[in-house]
C-alpha positions in Angstrom: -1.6 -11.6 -59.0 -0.9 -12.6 -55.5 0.9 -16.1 -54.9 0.7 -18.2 -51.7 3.8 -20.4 -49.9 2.6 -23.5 -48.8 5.0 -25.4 -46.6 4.1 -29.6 -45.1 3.4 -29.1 -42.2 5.7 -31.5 -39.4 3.2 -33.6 -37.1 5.3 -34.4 -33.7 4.4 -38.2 -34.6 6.4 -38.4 -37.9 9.6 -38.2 -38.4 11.1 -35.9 -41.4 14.7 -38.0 -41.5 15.0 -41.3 -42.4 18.3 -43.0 -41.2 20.4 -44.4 -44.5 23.2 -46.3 -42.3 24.1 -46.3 -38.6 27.6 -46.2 -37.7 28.8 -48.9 -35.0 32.1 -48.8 -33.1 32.6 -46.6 -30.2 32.3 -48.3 -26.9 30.4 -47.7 -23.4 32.2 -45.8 -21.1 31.4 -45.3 -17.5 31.0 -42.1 -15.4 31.4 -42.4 -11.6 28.7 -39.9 -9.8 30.0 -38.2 -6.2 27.8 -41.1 -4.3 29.9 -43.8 -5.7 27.4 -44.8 -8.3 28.6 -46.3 -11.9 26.9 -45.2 -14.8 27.3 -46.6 -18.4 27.0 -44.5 -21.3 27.3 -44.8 -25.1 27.2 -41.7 -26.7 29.0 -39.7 -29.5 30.6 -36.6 -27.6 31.3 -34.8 -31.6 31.1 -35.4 -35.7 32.7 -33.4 -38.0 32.6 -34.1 -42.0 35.4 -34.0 -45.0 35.1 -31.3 -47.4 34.5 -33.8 -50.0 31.8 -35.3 -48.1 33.0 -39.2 -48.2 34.4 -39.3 -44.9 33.6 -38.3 -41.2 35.3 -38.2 -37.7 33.5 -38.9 -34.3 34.7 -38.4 -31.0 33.3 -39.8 -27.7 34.2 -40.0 -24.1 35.6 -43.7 -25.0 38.7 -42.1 -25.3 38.9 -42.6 -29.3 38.1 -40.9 -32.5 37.3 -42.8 -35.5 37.3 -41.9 -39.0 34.5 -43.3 -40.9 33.9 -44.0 -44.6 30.6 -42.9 -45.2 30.2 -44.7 -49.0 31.4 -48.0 -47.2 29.5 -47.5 -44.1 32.4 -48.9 -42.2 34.9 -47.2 -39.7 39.2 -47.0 -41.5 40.1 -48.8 -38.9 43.7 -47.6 -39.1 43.0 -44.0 -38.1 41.6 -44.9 -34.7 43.4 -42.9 -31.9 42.8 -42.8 -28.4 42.7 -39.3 -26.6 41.1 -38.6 -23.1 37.5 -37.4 -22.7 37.4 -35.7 -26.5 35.4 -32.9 -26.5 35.1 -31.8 -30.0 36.7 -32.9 -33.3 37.1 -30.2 -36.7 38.5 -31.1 -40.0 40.3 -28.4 -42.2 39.1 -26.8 -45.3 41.3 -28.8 -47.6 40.9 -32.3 -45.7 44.3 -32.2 -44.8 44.5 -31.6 -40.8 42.1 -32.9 -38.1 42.0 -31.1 -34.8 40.9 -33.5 -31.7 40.1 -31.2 -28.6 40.2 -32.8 -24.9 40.0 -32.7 -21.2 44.2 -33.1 -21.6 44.7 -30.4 -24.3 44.6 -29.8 -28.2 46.1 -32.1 -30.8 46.2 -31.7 -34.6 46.8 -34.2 -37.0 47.7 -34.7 -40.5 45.4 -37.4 -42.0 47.6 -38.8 -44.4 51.3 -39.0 -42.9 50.1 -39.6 -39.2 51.9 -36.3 -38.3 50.8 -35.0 -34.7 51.2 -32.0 -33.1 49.6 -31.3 -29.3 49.0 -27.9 -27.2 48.2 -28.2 -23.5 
């Protein structure tokens, strides 16, 4: 006997995620264009998640990451570093290290002693 898949189909009208929290903190930041006009931005540049899934890391072009607690909602306000223009952001396997790439280089972090070590 022959069986059928049938799959919703996605209307361009509906969306299929439904936000659970939004995450507030980094700040505008300006980009200069070659005519000498300002333009302000507010945008996340990276994410990357814990391996345990409670925790996250953003970057943005603010010049800071920010570790967020993702049962809480709220940002851990003591991990906040400031890096220029970060780029991307990876967390290791075990949760340990966190990796912060930027216009200036590479810096790695140990999350729990405050350990850093930077490449350029």
């Amino acid at each position: 006997m022959a069986s059928t898949l049938t799959q919703p189909v996605a209307t361009p009208d509906i969306s299929i995620l439904t936000p659970v929290m939004t995450l507030e903190g980094h700040e505008p930041w300006t980009l200069s264009s070659l005519d000498g006009e300002q333009y302000e931005y507010k945008s996340i540049s990276c994410i990357s998640y814990f391996p345990d899934g409670k925790q996250m890391i953003s970057g943005s072009r603010d010049k800071t990451i920010r570790r967020w607690d993702l049962r809480k909602g709220k940002e851990i306000e003591k991990n906040r570093e400031d890096y220029e223009e970060v780029r991307a952001v990876g967390v290791s396997r075990d949760g340990r290290w966190v990796v912060i790439a930027g216009k200036n280089g590479m810096k790695v972090s140990e999350v729990e002693t405050g350990i850093v070590r930077t490449s350029h």
